[in-house]
C-alpha positions as a printed NumPy array, in Angstrom:
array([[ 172.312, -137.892,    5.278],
       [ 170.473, -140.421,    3.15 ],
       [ 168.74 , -139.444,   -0.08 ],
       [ 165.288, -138.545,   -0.018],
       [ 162.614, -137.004,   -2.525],
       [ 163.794, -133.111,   -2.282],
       [ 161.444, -130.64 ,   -3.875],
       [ 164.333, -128.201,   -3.519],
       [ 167.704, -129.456,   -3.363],
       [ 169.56 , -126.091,   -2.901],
       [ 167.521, -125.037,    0.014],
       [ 167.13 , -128.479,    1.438],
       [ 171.096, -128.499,    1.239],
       [ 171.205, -125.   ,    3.646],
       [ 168.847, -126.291,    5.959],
       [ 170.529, -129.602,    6.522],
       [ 173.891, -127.204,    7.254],
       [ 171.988, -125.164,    9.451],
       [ 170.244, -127.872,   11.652],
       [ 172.748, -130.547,   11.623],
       [ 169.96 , -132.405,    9.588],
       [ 170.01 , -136.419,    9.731],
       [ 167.765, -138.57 ,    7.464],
       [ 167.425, -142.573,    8.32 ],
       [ 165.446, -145.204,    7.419],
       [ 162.768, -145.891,    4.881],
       [ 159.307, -145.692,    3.747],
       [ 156.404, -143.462,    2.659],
       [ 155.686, -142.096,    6.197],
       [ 158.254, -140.108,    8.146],
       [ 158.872, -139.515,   11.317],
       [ 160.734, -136.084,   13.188],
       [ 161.861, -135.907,   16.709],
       [ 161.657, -132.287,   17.97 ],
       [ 164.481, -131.68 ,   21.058],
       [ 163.317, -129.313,   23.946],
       [ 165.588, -127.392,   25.758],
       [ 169.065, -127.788,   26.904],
       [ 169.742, -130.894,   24.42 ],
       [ 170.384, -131.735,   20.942],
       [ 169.435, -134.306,   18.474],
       [ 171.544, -136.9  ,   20.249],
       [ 168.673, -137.207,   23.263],
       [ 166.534, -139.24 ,   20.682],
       [ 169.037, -141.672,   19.591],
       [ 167.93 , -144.972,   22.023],
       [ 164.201, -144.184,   20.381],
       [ 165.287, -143.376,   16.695],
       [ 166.693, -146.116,   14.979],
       [ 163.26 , -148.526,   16.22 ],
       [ 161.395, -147.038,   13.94 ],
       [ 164.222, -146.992,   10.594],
       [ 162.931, -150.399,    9.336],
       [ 159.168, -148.85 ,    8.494],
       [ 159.863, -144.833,    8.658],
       [ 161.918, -142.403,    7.212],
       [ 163.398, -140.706,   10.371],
       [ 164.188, -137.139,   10.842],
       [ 167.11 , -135.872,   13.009],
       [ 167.965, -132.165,   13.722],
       [ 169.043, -129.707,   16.355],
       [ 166.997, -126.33 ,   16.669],
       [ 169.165, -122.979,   15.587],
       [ 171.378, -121.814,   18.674],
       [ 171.434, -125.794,   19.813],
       [ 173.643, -128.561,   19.704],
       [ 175.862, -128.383,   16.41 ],
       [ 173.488, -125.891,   14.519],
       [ 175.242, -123.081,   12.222],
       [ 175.057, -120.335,   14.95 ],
       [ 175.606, -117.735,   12.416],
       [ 171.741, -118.14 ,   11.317],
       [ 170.202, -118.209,   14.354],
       [ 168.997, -114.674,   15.086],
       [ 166.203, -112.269,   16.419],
       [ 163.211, -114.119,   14.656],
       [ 164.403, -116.352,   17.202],
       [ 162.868, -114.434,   20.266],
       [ 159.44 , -116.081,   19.411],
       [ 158.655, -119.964,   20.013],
       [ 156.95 , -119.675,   16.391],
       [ 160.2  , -119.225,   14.539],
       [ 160.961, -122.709,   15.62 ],
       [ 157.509, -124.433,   14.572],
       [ 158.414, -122.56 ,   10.86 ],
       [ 161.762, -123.923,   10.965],
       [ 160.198, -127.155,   11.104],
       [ 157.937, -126.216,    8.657],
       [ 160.463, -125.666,    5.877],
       [ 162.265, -128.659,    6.992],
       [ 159.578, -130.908,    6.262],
       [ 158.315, -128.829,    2.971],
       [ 162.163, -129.143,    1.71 ],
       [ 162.162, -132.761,    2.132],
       [ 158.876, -133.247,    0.692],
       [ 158.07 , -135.335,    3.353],
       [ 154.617, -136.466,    3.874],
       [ 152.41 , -138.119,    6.659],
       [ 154.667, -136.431,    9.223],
       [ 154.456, -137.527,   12.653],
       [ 156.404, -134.996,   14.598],
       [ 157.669, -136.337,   18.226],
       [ 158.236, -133.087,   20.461],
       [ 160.037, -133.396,   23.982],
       [ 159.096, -130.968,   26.466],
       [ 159.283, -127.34 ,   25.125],
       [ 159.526, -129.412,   21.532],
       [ 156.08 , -130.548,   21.717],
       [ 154.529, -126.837,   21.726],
       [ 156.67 , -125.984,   18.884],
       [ 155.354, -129.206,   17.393],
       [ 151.431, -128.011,   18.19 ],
       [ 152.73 , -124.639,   16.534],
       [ 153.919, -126.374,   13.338],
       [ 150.54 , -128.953,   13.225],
       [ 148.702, -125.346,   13.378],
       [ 150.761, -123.675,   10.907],
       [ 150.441, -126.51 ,    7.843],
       [ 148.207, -128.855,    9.397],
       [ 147.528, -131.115,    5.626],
       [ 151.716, -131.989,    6.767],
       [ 151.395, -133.583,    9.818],
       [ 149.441, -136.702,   10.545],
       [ 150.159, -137.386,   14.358],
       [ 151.463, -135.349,   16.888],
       [ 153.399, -137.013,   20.129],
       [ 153.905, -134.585,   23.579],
       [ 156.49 , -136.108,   25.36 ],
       [ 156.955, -134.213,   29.528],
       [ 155.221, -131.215,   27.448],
       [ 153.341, -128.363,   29.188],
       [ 151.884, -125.068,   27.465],
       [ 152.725, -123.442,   30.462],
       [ 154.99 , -123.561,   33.578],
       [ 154.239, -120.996,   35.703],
       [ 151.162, -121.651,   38.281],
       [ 148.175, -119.577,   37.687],
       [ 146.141, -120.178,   40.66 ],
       [ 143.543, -121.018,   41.03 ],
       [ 142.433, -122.613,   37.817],
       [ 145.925, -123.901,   36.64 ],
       [ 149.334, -125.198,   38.119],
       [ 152.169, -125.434,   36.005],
       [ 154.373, -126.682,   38.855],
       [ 156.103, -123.731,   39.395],
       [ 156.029, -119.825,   41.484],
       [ 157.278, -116.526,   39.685],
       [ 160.387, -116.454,   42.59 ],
       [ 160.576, -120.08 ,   41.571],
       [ 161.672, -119.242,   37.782],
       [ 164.107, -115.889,   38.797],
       [ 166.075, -117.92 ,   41.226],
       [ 166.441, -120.564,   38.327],
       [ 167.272, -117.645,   35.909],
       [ 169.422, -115.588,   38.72 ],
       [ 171.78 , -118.919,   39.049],
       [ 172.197, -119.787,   35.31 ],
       [ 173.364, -116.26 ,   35.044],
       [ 175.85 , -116.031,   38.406],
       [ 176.953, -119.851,   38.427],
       [ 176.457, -121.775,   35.234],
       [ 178.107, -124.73 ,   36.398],
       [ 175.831, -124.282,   40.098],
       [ 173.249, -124.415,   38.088],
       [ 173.454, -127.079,   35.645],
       [ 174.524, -129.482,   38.469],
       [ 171.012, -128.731,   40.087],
       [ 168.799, -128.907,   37.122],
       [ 170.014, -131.898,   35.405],
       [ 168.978, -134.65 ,   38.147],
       [ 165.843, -132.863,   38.175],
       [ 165.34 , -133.625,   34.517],
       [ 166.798, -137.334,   34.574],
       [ 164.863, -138.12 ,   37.586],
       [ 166.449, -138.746,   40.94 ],
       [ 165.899, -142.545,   40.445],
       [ 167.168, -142.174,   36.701],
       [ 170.565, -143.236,   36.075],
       [ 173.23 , -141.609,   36.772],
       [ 175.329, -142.125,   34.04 ],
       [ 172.211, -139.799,   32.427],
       [ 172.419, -137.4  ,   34.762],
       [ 176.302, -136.738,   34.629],
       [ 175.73 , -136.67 ,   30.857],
       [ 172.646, -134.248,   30.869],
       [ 174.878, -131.922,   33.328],
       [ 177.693, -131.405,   31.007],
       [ 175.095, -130.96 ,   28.039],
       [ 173.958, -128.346,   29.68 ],
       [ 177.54 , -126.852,   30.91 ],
       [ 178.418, -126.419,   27.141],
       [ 175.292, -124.398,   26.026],
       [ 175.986, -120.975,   24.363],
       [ 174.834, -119.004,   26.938],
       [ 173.286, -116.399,   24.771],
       [ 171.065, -118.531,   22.846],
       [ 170.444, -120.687,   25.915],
       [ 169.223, -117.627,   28.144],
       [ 166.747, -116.797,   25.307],
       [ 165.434, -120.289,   24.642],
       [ 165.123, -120.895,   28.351],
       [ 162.764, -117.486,   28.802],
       [ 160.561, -118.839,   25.611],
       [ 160.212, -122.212,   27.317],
       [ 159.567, -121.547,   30.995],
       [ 157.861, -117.724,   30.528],
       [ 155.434, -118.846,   27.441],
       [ 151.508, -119.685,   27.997],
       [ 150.502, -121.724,   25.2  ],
       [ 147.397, -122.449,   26.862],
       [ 145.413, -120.778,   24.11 ],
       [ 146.502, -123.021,   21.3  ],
       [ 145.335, -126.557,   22.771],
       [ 141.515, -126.233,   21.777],
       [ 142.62 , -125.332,   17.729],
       [ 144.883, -128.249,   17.543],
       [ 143.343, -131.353,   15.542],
       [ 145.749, -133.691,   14.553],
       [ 145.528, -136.762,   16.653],
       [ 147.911, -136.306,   19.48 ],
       [ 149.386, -138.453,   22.025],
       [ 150.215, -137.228,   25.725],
       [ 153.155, -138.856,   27.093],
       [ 154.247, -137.9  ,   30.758],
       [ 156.297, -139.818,   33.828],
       [ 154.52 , -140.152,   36.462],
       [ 157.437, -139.08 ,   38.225],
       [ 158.594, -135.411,   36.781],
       [ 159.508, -132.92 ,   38.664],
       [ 159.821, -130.686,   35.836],
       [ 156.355, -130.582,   34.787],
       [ 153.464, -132.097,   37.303],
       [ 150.7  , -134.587,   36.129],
       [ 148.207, -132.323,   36.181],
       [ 149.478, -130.313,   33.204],
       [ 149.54 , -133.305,   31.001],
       [ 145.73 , -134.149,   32.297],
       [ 145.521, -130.516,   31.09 ],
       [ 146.959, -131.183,   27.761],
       [ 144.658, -134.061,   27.331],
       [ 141.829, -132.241,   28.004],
       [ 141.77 , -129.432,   25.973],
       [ 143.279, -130.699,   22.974],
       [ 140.35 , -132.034,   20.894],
       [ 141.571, -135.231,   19.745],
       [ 144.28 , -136.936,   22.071],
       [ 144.843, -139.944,   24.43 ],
       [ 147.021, -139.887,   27.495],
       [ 149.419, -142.633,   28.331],
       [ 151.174, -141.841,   32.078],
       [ 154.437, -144.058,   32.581],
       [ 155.093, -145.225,   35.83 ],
       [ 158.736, -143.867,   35.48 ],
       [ 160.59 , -141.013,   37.033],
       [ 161.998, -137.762,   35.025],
       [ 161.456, -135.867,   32.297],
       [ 163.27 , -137.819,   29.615],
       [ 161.569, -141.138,   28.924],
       [ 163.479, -140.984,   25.736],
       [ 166.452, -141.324,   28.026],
       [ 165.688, -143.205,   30.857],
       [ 162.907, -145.341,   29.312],
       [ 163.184, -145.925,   25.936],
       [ 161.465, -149.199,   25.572],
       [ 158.401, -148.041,   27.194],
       [ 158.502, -144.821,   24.914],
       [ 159.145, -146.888,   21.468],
       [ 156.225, -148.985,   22.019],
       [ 153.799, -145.895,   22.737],
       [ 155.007, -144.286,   19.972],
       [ 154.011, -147.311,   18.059],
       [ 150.865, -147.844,   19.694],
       [ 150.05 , -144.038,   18.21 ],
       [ 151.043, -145.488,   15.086],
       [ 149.245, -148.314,   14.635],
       [ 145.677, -147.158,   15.969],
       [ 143.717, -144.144,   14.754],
       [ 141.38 , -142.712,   17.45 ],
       [ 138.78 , -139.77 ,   17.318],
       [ 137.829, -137.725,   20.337],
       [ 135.58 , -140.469,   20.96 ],
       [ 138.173, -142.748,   21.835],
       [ 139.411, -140.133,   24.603],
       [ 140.346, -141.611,   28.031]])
């Protein structure tokens, strides 16, 4: 962990303990990459280090995830919020300013959550393979997936861990993403504490966020694969839509991990969200 400008060193020192905390880089402006579920810090680290030379860049892992203290993560942890105000203190402990926070997946609504919660923090918001909901509500809304859909997902985490992680992880890489990624992603997700996991899985697939889009104001980018079978195009044309100030970029890439399986492509639009402010008048 680098130095940085802490406006309180004792607490700054817990939460770096608690969230496996990594500082990089350099700079005025800082950036933080938000995990989703099922990974860790280590899922940003082809995207990271491109922006060290200009940013000061913020690495952690969510409490009951990755190398987190697992002794502090507890019952405040049954709400998505307690994330966003983890991030919150993070950011206020750092004294960090002219955040751009970079959520993946379930990490982008706890990034929304956060902009909403101290929104004078955060400058730019990028939704990487994000959805405020999964489950279809027909007929105005389909989040890609049936009620039956999510219990037999649940039903085999809980009866064959191993079963299960074997299915779900080419589903995240993509089954045109490498499989070097996929093997990888697989045993990530063989090693998560399944107590924790079960609990952060119900918070990502069960929530509706929908609610939140239209009180969200900092500029946001959408960022989806064309190709994801974990979360279908239309929800990020959803996303787009109803958050007031935001631009879509769709790769033509499989999976739900850009970060992973197309990190070129997902460094340069994070730095095309850098380098050009845009009002809802800019929308495409």
């Amino acid at each position: 962990m680098t130095s940085a400008s802490f406006t309180d060193p004792p607490l700054l020192r817990t939460l770096a303990q608690r969230h496996h905390l990594h500082i990089g880089g350099r700079g005025d402006d800082a950036i933080v990459f938000l995990h989703g579920f099922g990974a860790d810090q280590k899922v940003w680290r082809f995207v990271a280090p491109a922006f060290e030379a200009t940013h000061r860049v913020v690495l952690f892992d969510h409490l009951g995830c990755g190398s987190s203290d697992m002794t502090a993560y507890g019952p405040r942890h049954d709400r998505l919020e307690a994330y966003a105000e983890d991030v919150v203190a993070l950011v206020e402990a750092l004294g960090l300013q002219r955040v751009m926070l970079v959520g993946h997946s379930v990490g982008g609504v706890i990034a929304m959550m956060a902009s909403l919660a101290r929104p004078a923090l955060f400058s730019r918001l990028v939704l990487v393979s994000t959805s405020p909901r999964f489950l279809d509500d027909p007929p105005a809304y389909s989040g890609g997936f049936q009620p039956a859909d999510l219990r037999a997902l649940f039903d085999l985490m809980h009866s064959d861990h191993f079963g299960w992680a074997r299915m779900l992880a080419p589903m995240v890489v993509g089954e045109q993403g490498p499989q070097a990624l996929a093997r990888e992603f697989e045993v990530a997700l063989r090693t998560l504490d399944a107590r924790s996991a079960g609990r952060f899985a119900r918070l990502a697939f069960y929530g509706d966020h929908r609610a939140l889009l239209p009180q969200v104001h900092t500029p946001a980018l959408v960022l989806h694969c064309l190709r994801d079978r974990i979360v279908p195009r239309a929800v990020a044309s959803y996303l787009h839509q109803r958050l007031p100030d935001s631009r879509l970029l769709e790769l033509d890439a499989d999976g739900h991990c850009p970060q992973l399986s197309h990190p070129a492509l997902t460094i340069e639009a994070i730095r095309g969200h850098l380098a050009g402010p845009f009002s809802p008048a800019a929308r495409r």
